[in-house]
C-alpha positions in Angstrom: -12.2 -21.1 97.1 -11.8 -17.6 95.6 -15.6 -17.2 96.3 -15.1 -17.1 100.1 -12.5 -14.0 99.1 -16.2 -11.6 98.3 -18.9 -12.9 99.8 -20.9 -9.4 99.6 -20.0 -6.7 97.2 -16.4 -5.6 97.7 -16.8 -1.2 98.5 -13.6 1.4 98.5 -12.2 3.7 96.7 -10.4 4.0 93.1 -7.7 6.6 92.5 -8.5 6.7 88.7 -11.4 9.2 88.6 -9.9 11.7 90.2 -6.0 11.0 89.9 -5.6 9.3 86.7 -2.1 8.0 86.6 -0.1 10.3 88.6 -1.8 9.7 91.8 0.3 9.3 94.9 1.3 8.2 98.2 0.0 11.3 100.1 -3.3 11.5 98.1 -3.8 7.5 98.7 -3.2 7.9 102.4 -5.5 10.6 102.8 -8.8 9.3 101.3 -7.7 6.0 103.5 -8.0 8.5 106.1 -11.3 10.2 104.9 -12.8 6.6 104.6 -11.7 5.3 107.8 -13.1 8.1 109.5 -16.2 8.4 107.3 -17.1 5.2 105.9 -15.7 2.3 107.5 -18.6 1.9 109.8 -20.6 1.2 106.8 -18.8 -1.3 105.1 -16.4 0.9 102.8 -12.9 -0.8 103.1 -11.1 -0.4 100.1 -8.2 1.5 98.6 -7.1 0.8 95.4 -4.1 2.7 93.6 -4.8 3.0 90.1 -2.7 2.3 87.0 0.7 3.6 86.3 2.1 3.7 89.9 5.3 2.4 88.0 6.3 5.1 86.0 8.0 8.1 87.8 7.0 10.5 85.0 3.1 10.5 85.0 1.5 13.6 85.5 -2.3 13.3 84.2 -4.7 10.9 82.8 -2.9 10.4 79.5 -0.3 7.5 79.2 3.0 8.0 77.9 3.9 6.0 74.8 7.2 3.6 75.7 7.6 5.7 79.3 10.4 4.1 81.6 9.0 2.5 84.0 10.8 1.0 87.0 11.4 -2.7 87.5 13.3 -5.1 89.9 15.9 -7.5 88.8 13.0 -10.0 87.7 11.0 -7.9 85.7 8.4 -6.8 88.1 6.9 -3.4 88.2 8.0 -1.8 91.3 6.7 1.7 92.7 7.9 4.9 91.2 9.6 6.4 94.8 9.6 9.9 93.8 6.0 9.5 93.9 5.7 6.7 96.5 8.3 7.3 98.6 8.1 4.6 101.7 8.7 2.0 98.6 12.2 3.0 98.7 14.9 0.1 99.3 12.9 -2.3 97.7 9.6 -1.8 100.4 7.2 -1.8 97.2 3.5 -0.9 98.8 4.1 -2.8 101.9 4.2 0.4 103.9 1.0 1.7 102.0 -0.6 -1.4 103.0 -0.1 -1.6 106.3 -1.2 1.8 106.8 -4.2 1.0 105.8 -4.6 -1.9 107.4 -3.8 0.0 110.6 -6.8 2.0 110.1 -8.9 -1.0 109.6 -9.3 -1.1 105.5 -7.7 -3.2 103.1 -5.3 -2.3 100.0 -5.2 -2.9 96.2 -3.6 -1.9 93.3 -4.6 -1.6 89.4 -2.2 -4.1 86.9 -2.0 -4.5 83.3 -2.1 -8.0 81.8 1.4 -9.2 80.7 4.9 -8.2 81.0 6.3 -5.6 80.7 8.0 -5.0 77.4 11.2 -3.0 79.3 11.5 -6.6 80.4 11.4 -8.4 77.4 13.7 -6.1 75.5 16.4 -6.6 78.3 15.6 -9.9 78.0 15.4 -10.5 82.2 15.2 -13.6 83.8 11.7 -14.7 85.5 12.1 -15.5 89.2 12.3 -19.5 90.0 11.9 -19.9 86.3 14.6 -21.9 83.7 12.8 -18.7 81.4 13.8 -15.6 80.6 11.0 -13.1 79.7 11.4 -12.9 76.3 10.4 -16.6 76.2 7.3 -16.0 77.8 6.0 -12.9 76.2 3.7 -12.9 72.9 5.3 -10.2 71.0 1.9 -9.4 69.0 -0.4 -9.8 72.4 -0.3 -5.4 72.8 -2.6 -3.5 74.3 -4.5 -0.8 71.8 -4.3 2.1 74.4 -0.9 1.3 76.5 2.1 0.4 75.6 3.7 -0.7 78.6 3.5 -4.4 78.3 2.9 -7.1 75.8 0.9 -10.5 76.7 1.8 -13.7 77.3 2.4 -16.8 75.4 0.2 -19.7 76.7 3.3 -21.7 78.4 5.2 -22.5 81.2 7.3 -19.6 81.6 4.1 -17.5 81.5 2.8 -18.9 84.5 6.0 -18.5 86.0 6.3 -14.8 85.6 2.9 -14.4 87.2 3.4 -16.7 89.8 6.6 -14.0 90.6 4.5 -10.9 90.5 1.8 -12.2 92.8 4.1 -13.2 94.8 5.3 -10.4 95.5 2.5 -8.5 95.6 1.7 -11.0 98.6 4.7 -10.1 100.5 3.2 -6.4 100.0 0.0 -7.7 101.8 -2.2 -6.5 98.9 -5.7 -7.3 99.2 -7.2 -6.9 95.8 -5.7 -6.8 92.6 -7.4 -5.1 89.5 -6.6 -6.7 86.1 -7.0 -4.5 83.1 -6.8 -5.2 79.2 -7.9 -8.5 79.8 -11.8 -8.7 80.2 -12.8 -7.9 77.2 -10.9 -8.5 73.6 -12.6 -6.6 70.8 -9.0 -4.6 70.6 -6.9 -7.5 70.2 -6.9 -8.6 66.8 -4.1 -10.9 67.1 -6.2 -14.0 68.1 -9.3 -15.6 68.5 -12.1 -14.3 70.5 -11.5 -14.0 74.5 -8.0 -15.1 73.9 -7.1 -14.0 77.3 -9.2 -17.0 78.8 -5.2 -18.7 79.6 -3.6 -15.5 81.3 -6.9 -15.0 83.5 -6.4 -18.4 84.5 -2.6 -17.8 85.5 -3.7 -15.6 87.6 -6.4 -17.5 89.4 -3.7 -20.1 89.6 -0.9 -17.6 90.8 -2.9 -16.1 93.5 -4.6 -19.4 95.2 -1.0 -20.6 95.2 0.1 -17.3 97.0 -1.3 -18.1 100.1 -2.9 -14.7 100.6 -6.8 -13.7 99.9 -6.7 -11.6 97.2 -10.1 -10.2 95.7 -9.7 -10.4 91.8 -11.3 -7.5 89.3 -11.3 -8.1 85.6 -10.9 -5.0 83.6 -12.1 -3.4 80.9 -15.5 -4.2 79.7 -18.1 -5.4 77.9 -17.5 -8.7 79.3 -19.2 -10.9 77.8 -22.2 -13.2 78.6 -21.2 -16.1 76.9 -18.4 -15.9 78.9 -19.5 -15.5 82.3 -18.8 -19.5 83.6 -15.1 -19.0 83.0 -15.2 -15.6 84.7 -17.0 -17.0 87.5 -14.6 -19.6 88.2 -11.9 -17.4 88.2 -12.5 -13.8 89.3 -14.5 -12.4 91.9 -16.0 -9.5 89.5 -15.6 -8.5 86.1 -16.4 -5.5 84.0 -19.6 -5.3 81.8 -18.6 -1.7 80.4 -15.8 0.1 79.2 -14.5 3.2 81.8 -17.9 4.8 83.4 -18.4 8.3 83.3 -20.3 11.1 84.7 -22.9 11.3 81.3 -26.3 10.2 81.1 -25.9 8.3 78.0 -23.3 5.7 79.3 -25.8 5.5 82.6 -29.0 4.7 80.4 -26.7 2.1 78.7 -26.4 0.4 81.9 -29.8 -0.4 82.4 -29.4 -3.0 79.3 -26.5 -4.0 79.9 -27.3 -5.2 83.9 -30.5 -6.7 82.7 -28.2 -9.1 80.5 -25.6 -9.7 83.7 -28.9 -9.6 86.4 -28.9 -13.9 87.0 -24.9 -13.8 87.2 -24.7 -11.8 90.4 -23.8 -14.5 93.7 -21.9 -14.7 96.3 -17.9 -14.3 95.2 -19.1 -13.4 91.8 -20.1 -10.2 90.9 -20.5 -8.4 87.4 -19.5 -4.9 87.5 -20.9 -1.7 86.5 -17.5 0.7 87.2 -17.0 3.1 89.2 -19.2 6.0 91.0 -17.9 9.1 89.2 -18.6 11.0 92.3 -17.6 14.5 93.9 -14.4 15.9 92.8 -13.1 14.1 89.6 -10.1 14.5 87.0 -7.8 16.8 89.0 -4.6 16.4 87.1 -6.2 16.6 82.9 -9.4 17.4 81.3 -11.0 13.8 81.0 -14.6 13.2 79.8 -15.4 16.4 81.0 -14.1 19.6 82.6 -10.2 19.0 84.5 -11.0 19.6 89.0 -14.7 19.2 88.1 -17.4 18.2 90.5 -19.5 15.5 88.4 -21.1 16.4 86.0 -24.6 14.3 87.0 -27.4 16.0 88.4 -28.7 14.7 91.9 -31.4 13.1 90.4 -28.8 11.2 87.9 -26.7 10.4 91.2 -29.7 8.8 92.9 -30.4 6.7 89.7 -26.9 5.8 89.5 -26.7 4.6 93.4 -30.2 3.2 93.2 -29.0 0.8 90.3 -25.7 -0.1 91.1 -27.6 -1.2 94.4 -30.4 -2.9 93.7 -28.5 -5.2 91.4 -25.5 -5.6 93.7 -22.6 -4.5 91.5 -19.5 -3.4 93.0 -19.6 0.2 94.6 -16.0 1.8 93.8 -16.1 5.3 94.6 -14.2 7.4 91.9 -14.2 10.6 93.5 -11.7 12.7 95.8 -13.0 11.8 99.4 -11.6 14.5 101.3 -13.7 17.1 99.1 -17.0 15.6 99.4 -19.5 17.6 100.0 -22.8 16.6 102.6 -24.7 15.3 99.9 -22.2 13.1 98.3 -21.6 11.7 101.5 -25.2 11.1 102.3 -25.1 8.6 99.3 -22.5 6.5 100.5 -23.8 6.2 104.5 -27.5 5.6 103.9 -28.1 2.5 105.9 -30.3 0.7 104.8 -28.9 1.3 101.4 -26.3 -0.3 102.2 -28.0 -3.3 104.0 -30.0 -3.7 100.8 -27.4 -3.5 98.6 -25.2 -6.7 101.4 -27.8 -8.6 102.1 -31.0 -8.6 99.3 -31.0 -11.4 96.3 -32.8 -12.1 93.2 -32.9 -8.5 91.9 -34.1 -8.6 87.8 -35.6 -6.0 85.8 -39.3 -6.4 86.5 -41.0 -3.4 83.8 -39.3 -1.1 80.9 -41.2 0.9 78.9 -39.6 2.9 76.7 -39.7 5.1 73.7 -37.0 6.7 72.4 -35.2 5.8 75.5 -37.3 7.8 77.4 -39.4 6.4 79.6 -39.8 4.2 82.6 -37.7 1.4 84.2 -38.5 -1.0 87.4 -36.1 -3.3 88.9 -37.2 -5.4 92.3 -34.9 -7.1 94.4 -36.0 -9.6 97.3 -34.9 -8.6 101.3 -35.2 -10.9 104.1 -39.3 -10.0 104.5 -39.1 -7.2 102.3 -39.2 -6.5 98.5 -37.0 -3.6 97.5 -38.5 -1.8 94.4 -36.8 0.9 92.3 -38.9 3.3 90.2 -36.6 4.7 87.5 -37.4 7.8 85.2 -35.3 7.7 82.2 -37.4 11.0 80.8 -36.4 14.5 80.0 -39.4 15.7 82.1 -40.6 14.7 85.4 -43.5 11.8 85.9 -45.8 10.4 88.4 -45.0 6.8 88.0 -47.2 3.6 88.7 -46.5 0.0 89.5 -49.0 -2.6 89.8 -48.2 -4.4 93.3 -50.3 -7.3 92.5 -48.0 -8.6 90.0 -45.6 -8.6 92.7 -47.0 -9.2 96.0 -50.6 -10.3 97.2 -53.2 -8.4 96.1 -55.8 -6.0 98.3 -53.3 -6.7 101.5 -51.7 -3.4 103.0 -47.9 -2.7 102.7 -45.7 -0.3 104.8 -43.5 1.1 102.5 -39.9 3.3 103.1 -38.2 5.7 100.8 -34.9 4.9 101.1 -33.1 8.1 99.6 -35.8 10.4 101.5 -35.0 8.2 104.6 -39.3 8.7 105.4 -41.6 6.0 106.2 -44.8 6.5 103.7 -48.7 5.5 104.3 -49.7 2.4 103.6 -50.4 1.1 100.4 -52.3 -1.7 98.9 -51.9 -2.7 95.2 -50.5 0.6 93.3 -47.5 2.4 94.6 -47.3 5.5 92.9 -44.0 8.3 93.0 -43.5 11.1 91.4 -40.0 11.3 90.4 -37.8 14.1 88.5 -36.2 13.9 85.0 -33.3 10.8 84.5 -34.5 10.4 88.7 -35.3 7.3 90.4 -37.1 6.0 94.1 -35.8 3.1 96.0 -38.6 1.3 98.6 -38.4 -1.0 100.8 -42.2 -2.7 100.9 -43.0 -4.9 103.9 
């Protein structure tokens, strides 16, 4: 059923990149504004409020070890309202939500897997639950890199308390819920391997009994492959990487790592290569890179990023501030047929990769409905006049019209080599027909 809840790609908007966890109502409502106005019309629809929304006190990107954070009488993580303030009297993001909503885009906010330990210590009681929290929680289930909550045991009152939280999240009318510390377990030492198989499946359980569509995201990476059955039955996408950033070397990384994912991506199921560390980022703290940066990627890296979260169809979550994008940031996000390729195509694998000391070239094609979409990838220092053999593709000595997709220009026709010359770390995306 949760299949039907992504049938395409989900496409919005993080707070994380450019917030980290002191982002806000204000700044939420106005990149719902920006998107509404800018990129509804091309699919974009949501806006997700990053981690930490709980804790009145954040002010960067860095996490406060054993911060108060503010809970209802159950134990459920309610909106800081000095920093949210239409959750006040108990309104939560119901307000948030419906303003987006009203402007046509859905919400979502960022959790972290388990309960929170403020909870167990005060040993509250789980809602419509004989268990308290301390009976549910696995004291030595912690997160390496946050201390706000610790795991849960695999038992009754477990599935309680996250039958509680979704429910309320429900009530808020949130449309997408993103999961972290629970994709990937090389940090938990605790148990065996993917121990978190249970909770993810409290959740699956928690939300189809909810009665609302809510879009699941599995956080952080590497996900992985052996594992991607039991994420398919129970998320709608899943991380194959640890946090994205603007750096070349974690974008060449991806290339492997979506050629391993590349026969996993379907309908309601879709591995995901993080966000688009676009336009402004990191505007409260220095994080991988300078603090009220523009990215640090050059154009060429940009189109190479877009061109291969597209072809193979990962999730597009923009990371950036949206009201400070410039033109050509913008132009990435509203090229049509982009878009359309990136909805509709199917059967995209890595075709060609020829490499030497990472540095060479990379093709990916990707099937349209009458069209092939091929991207040319340059993973070299210098620039290069790449070549692809058409015949091992399409019918030989038969003419094809070709579009560049980024250069939005329809090309002469070619028959049996397509050739491109393409800039250092660059890329081209055609569409042959």
């Amino acid at each position: 059923m949760h299949r039907k809840f992504a049938k395409t790609p989900p496409l919005g908007w993080n707070s994380w990149d450019c917030f980290g966890a002191a982002v806000t109502e204000k700044q939420i409502k106005e990149n719902a504004d920006y998107m509404a106005k800018h990129l509804k019309k091309f699919g974009w629809e949501y806006i997700v409020c990053d981690i930490q929304w709980y804790e009145p006190n954040a002010k960067d990107n860095d996490y406060f070890n054993f911060a108060p954070l503010n809970l209802d009488e159950y134990g459920r993580l309610i909106p800081a309202e000095n920093r949210f303030p239409s959750a006040k009297g108990g309104k939560g993001f119901k307000e948030i939500a419906d303003y987006c909503h009203n402007l046509g885009l859905k919400f979502g906010i960022h959790i972290m897997r388990g309960i929170p330990r403020q909870a167990v210590h005060q040993n509250l009681p789980i809602k419509n639950s004989k268990y308290t929290a301390r009976e549910a929680a696995h004291p030595f289930s912690v997160c390496s890199w946050n201390t706000d909550m610790y795991g849960m045991k695999n038992c009754v009152g477990a599935q309680d308390y996250y039958n509680s939280i979704i429910e309320l999240y429900a009530s808020w009318d949130v449309d997408f819920i993103k999961c972290d510390d629970i994709c990937v377990t090389e940090f938990r030492k605790w148990d065996k391997p993917y121990s978190a198989d249970y909770e993810i499946e409290m959740i699956r359980k928690a939300i189809d009994k909810c009665g609302r569509e809510i879009v699941l995201s599995l956080s952080p990476g590497p996900a992985q492959i052996e594992n991607a059955d039991h994420l398919a039955k129970n998320a709608n996408m899943w991380r194959m990487t640890g946090d994205f950033w603007d750096n070349w070397d974690k974008l060449h990384d991806m290339f492997e790592r979506c050629c391993v994912w590349q026969n996993e991506v379907r309908s309601g199921n879709f591995p995901d290569c993080d966000m688009l560390p676009l336009g402004r980022l990191s505007k409260n703290g220095i994080c991988n890179g300078p603090q009220n940066r523009m990215t640090q990627f050059t154009k060429p890296e940009q189109i190479t990023m877009m061109t291969l979260w597209g072809i193979f169809r990962s999730p597009l979550m923009f990371g950036g501030n949206l009201p400070e994008n410039d033109d050509w940031t913008l132009s990435l996000l509203t090229n049509e047929e982009y878009m359309k390729m990136h909805k509709t195509s199917f059967g995209a694998h890595q075709h060609l990769r020829k490499e030497k000391n990472d540095k060479g070239e990379i093709v990916w094609v990707s099937n349209g409905k009458k069209c092939k979409y091929i991207a040319l990838f340059n993973t070299a220092d210098t620039e290069r006049n790449l070549k692809l053999d058409l015949s091992e593709i399409l019918m030989p000595d038969t003419a094809y019209e070709v579009y560049d997709i980024w250069e939005k220009t329809r090309l002469p026709k070619v028959k049996n080599i397509l050739k491109a010359n393409v800039k250092p770390h660059g890329a081209k995306l055609f569409k042959i027909e």
